[in-house]
KEKE-3310 file (N, C-alpha, C; in steps of 0.2 Angstrom, whole numbers, plus 5000, padded with zeros to 4 digits):
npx = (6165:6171:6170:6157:6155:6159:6155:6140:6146:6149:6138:6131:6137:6133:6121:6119:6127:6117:6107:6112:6113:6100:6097:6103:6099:6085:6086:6090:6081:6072:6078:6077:6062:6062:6066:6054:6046:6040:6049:6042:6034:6044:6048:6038:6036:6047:6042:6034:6028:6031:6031:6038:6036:6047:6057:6072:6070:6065:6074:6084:6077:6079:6091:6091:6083:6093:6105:6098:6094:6107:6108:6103:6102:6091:6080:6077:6073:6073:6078:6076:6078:6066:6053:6049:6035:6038:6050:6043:6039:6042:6048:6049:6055:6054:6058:6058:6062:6050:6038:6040:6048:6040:6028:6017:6003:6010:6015:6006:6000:6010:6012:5999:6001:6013:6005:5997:6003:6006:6013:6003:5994:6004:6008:6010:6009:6009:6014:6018:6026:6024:6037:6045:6044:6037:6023:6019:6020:6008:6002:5987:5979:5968:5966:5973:5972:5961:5961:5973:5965:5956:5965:5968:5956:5952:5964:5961:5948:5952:5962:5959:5968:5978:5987:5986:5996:5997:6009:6010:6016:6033:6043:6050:6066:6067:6076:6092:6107:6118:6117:6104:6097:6099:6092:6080:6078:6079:6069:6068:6064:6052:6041:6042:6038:6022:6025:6027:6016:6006:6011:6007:5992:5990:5994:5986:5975:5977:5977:5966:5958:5964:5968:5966:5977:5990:6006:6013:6024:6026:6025:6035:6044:6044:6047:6054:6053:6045:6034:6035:6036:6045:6041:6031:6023:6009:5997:5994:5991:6000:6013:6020:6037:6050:6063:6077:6087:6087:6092:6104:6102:6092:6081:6081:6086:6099:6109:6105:6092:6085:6090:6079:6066:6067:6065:6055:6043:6046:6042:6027:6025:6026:6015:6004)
npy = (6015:6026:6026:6025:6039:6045:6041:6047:6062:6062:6060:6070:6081:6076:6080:6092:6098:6094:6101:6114:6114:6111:6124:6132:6127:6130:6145:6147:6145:6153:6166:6164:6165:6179:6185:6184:6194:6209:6225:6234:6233:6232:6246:6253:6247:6252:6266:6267:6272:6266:6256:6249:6240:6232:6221:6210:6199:6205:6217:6206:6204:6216:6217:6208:6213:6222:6215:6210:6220:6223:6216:6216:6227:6234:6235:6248:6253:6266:6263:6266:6269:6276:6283:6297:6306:6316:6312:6304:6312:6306:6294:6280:6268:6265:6260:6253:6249:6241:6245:6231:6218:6201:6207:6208:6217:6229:6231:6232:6241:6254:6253:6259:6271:6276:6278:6285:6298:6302:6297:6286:6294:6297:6286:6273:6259:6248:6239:6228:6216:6201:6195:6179:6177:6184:6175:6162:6147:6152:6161:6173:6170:6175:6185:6193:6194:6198:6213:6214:6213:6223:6236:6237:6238:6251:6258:6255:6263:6275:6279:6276:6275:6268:6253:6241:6226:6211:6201:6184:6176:6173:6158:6146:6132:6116:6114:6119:6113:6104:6105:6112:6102:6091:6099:6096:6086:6082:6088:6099:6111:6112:6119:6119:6114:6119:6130:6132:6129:6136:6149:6144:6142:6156:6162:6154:6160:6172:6170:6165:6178:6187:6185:6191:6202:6198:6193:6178:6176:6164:6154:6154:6154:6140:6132:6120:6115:6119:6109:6103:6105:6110:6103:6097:6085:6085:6078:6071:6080:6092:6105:6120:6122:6131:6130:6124:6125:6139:6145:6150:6150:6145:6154:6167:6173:6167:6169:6163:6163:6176:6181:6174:6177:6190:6190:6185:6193:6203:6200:6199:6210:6219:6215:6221)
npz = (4791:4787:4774:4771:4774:4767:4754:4756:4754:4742:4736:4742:4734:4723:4720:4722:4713:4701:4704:4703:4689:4684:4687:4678:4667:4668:4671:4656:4649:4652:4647:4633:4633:4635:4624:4616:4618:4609:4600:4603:4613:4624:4623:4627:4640:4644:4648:4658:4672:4688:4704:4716:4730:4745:4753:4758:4747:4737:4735:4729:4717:4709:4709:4701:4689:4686:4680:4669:4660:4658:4647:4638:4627:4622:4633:4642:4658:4668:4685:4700:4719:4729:4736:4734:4727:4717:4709:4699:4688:4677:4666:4675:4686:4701:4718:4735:4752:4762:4777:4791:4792:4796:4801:4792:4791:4793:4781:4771:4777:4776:4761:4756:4763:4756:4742:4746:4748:4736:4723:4723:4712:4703:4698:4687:4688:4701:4715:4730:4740:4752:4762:4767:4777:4786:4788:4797:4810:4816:4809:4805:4790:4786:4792:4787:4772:4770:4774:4764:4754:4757:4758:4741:4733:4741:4735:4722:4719:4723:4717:4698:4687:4690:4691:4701:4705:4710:4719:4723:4738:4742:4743:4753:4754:4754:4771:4771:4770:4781:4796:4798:4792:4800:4813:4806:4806:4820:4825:4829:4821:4822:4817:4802:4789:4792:4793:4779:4773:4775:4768:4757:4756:4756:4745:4737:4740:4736:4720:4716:4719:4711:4698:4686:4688:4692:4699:4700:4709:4716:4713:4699:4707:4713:4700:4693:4679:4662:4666:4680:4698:4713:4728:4742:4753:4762:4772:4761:4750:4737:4741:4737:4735:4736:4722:4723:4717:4715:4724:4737:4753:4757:4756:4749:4733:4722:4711:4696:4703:4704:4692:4685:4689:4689:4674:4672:4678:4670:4660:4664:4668:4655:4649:4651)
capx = (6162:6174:6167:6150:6154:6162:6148:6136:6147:6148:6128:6127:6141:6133:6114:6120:6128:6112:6103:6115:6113:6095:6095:6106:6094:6079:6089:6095:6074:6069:6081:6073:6057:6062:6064:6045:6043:6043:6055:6037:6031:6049:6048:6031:6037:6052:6039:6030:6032:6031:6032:6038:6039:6050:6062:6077:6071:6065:6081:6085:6074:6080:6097:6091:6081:6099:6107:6095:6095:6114:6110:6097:6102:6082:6076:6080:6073:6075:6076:6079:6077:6062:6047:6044:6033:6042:6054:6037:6035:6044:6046:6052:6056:6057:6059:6061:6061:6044:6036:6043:6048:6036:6023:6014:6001:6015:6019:5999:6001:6017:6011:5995:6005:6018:6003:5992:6009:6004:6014:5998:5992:6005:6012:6004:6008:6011:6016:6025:6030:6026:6041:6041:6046:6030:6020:6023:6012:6002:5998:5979:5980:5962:5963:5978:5969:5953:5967:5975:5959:5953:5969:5968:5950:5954:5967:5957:5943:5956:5967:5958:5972:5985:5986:5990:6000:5998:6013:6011:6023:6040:6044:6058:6065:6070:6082:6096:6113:6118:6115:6099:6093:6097:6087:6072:6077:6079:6061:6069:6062:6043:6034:6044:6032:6017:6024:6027:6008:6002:6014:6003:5986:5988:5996:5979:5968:5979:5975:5959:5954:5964:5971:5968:5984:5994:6012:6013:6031:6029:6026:6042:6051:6046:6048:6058:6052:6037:6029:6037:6039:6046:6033:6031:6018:6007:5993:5990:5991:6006:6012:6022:6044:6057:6066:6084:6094:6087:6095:6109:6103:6084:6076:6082:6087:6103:6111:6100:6087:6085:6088:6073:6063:6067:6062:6046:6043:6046:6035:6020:6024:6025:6009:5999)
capy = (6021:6033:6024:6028:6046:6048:6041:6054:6069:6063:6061:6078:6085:6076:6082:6100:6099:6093:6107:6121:6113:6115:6130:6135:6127:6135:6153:6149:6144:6162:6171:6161:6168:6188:6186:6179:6202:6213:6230:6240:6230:6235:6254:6256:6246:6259:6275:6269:6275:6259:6257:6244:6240:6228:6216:6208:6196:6210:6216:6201:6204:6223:6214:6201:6216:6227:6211:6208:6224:6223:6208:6217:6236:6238:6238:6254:6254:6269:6259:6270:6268:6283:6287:6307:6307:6322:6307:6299:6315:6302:6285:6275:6260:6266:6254:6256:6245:6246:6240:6228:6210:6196:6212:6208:6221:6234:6233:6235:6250:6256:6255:6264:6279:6279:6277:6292:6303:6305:6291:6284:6295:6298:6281:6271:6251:6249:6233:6227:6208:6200:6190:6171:6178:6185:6168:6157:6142:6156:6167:6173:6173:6176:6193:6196:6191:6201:6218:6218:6212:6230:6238:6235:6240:6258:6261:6255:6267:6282:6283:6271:6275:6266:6247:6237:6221:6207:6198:6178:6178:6170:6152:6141:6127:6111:6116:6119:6111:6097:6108:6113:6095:6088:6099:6094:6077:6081:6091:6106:6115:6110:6122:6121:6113:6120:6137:6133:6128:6144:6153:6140:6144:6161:6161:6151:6165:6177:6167:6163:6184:6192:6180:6195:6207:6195:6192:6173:6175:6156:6148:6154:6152:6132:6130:6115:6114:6120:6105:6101:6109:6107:6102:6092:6082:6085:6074:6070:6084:6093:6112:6122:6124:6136:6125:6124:6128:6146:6150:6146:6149:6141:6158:6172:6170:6167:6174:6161:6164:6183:6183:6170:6179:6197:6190:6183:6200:6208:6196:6200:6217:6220:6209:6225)
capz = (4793:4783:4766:4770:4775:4757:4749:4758:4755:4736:4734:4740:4728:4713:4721:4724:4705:4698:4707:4698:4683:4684:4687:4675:4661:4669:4668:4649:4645:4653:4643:4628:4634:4634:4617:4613:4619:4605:4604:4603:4620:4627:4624:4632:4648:4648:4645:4662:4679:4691:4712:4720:4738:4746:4758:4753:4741:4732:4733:4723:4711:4706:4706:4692:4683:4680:4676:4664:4658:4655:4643:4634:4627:4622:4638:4648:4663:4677:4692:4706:4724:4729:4736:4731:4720:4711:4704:4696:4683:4670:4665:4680:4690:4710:4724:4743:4758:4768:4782:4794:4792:4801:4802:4785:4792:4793:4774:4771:4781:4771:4753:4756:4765:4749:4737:4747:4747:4729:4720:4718:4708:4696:4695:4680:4689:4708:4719:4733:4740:4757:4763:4766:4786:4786:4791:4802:4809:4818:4806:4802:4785:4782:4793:4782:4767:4771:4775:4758:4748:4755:4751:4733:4732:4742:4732:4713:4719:4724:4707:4693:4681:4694:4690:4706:4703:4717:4722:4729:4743:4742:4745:4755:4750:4759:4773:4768:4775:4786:4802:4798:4790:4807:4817:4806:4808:4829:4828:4832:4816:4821:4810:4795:4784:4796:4789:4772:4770:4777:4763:4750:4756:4756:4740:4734:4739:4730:4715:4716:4718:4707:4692:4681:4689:4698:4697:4703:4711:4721:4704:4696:4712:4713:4694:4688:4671:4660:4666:4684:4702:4716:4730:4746:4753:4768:4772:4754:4748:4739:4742:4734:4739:4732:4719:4726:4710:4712:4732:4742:4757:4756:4753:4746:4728:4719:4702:4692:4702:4705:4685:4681:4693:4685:4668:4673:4681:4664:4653:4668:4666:4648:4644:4655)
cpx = (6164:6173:6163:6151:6154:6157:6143:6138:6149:6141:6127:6131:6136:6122:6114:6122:6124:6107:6105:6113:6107:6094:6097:6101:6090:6081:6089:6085:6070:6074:6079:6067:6055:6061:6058:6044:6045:6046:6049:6036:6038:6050:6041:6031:6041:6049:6035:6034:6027:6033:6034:6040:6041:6053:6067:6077:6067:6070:6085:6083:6077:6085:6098:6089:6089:6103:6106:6095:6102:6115:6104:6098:6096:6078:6082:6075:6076:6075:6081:6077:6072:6057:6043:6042:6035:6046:6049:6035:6040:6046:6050:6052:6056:6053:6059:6056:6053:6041:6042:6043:6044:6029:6022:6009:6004:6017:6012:6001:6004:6015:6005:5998:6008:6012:5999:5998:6008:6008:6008:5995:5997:6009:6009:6004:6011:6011:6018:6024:6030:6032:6039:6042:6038:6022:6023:6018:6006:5997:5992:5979:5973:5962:5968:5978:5965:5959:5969:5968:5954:5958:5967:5960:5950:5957:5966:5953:5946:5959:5966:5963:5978:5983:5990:5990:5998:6002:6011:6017:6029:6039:6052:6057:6067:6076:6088:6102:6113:6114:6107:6093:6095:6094:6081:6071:6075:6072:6065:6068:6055:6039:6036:6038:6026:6016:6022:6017:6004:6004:6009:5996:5984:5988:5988:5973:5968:5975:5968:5956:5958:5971:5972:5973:5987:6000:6014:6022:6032:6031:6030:6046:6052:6048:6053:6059:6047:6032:6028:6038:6040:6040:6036:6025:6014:6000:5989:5991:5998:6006:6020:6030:6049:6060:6074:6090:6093:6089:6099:6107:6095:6080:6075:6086:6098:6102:6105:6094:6084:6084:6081:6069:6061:6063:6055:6043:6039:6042:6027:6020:6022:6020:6003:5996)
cpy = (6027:6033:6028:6035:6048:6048:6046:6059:6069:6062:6068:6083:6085:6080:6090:6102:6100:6098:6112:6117:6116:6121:6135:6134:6131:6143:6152:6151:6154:6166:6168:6167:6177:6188:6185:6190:6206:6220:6233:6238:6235:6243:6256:6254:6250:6266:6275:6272:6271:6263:6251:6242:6231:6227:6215:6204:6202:6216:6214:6204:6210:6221:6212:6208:6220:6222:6208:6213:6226:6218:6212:6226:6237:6237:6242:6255:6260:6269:6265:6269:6277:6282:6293:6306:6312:6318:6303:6307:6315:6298:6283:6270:6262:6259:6256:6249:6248:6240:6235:6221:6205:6202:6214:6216:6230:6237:6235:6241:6255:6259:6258:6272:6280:6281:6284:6298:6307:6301:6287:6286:6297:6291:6276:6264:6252:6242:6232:6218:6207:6196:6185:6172:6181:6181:6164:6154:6146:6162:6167:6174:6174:6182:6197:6199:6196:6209:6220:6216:6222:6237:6240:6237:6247:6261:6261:6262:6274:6283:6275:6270:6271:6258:6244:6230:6218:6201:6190:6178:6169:6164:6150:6136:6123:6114:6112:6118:6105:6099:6107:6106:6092:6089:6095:6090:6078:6083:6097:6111:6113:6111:6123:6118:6118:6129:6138:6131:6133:6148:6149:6141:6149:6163:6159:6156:6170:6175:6167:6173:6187:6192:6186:6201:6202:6193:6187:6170:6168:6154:6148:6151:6142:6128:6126:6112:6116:6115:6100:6107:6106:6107:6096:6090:6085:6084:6073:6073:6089:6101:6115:6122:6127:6131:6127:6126:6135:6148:6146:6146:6147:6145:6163:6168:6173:6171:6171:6163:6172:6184:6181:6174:6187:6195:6188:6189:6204:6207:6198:6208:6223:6219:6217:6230)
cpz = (4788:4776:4765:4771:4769:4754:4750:4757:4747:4734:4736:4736:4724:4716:4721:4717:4701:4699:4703:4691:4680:4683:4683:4666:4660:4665:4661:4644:4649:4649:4637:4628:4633:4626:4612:4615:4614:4607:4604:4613:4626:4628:4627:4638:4650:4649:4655:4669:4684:4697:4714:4725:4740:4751:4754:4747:4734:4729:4727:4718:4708:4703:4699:4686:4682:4676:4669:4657:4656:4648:4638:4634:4625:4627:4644:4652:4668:4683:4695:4713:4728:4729:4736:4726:4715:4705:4697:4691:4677:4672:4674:4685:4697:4713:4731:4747:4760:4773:4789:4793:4798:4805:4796:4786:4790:4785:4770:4771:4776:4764:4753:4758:4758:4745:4736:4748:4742:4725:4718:4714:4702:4695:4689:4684:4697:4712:4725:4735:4748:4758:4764:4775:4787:4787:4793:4803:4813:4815:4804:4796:4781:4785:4786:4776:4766:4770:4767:4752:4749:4753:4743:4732:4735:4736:4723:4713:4722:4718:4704:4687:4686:4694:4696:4704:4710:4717:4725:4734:4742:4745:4750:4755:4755:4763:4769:4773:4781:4791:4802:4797:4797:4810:4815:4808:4815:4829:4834:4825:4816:4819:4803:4791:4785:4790:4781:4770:4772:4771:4758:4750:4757:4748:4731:4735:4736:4725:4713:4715:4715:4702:4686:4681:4693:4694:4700:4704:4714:4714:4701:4701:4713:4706:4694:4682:4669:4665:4676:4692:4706:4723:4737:4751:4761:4769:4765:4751:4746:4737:4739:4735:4734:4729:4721:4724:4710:4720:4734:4749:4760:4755:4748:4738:4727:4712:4698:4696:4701:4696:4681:4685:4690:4677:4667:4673:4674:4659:4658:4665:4659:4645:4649:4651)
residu = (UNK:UNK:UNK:UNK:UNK:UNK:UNK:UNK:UNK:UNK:UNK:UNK:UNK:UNK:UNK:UNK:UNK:UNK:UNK:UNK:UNK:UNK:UNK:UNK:UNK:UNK:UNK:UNK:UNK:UNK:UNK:UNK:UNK:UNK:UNK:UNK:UNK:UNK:UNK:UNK:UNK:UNK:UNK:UNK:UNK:UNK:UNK:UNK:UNK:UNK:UNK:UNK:UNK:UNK:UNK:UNK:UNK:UNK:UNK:UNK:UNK:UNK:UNK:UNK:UNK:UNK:UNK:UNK:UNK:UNK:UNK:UNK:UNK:UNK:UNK:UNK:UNK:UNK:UNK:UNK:UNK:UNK:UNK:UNK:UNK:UNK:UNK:UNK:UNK:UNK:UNK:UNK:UNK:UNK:UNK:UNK:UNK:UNK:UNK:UNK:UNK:UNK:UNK:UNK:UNK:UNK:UNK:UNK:UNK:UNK:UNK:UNK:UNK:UNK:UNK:UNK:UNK:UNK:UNK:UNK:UNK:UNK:UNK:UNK:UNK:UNK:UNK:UNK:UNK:UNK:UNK:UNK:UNK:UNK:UNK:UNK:UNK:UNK:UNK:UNK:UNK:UNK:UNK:UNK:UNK:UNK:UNK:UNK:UNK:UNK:UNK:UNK:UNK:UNK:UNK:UNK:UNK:UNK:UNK:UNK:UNK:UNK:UNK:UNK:UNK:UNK:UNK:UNK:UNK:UNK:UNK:UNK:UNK:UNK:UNK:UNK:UNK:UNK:UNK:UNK:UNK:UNK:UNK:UNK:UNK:UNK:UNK:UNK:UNK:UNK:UNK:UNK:UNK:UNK:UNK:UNK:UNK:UNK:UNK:UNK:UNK:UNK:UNK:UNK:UNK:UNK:UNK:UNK:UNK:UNK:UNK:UNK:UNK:UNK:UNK:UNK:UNK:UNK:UNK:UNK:UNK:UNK:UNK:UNK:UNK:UNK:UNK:UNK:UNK:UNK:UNK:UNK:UNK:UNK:UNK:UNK:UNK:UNK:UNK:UNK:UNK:UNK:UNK:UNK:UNK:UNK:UNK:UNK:UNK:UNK:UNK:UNK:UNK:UNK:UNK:UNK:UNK:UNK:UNK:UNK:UNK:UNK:UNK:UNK:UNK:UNK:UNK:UNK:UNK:UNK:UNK:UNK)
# end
């Protein structure tokens, strides 16, 4: 009995290993990447004046862009936390919490008020990020769908010169931890896939309407390789899951991820 436990508690060391390691390639082939951005592309991403609403993995993300931004003295960004528009009469990065979590509606809400504040019209690019809490196996995600699809059309036909970005919403990866892998196993985590395939076929409708502004945060977050994700099956068919090497705690991002995530970010942005 206490052979076999060993051998179990060494398959998840060298599986937990293999997981960083990944994710440490991943990161090294995104920092490859920045550099494919020329210093002209650089200085005209730092001249704008950007919005971005947020939870905590977009938190993360702010995180990865200074540390990115410590690794690269030609990109100066002025990321500041702020919704006055007064801050927006030169270049800048602002951020701020909004809405409420598992009230997708609520964040809707929110970035319209910031946008009609007057931030919409002086900001030149504007975003924000549902969370991966924000569906559940109950969610309508075709009222939700329908909701920010007129969003995004209010606010195109209110200030033409303000470029809205649309955000895929966040992944989770295979539970994470003994604990939690038991419940699935007991069927005390009943709608964990249920969920996850709500977050993927929402995901897909982003895609499908609005391929030419979108910033396909899943699709980096399940990345395994150019050519690989991570992914799990459900009746045939397979759906999207946070790759495991970029979070320790199966949603929010770690160091490698929050940084791969920040660079994607800056190649979508810079390409605008």
């Amino acid at each position: 009995m206490k052979i076999r436990h060993g051998l179990i508690i060494a398959l998840g060391v060298f599986l937990l290993n293999s997981c960083r390691e990944a994710g440490r390639e991943n990161g090294q082939a995104g920092l490859t990447r920045l550099d494919e951005i020329s210093a002209d592309r650089w200085v005209a991403l730092s001249q704008k004046k950007i919005f971005f609403g947020h939870k905590s993995v977009g938190a993360n993300i702010i995180q990865g862009l200074e540390e990115i931004m410590a690794r690269k003295p030609d990109l100066l960004l002025n990321i500041r936390e702020t919704i006055d528009p007064a801050d927006f009469s030169g270049p800048v990065f602002a951020h701020s919490s909004i809405g409420r979590n598992k009230a997708p509606l609520s964040k809707i809400e929110a970035f319209r008020d910031i946008m009609e504040s007057g931030v919409g019209r002086a900001a030149d690019i504007a975003f924000f990020k549902f969370c991966f809490v924000d569906f559940d196996h109950e969610t309508d995600i075709e009222s939700i769908f329908k909701s920010y699809v007129a969003l995004v059309g209010e606010l195109r036909n209110r200030f033409p010169r303000l470029k809205v970005v649309t955000f895929t919403v966040p992944l989770l990866s295979r539970p994470v931890g003994i604990k939690t892998s038991l419940k699935k196993l007991l069927g005390r985590l009943p709608w964990y896939e249920e969920e996850n395939v709500k977050r993927n076929l929402f995901n897909d409708m982003l895609r499908a309407r609005f391929q030419g502004s979108l910033f396909d945060l899943a699709a980096v977050e399940s990345r395994l390789s150019d050519t690989k994700k991570a992914t799990f099956r459900v009746d045939g068919k397979d759906y999207e899951l946070l790759n495991r090497a970029l979070t320790d705690d199966g949603g929010h991002l770690n160091a490698t991820g929050r940084r791969l995530v920040a660079i994607e970010l800056l190649r979508t942005l810079s390409s605008l």
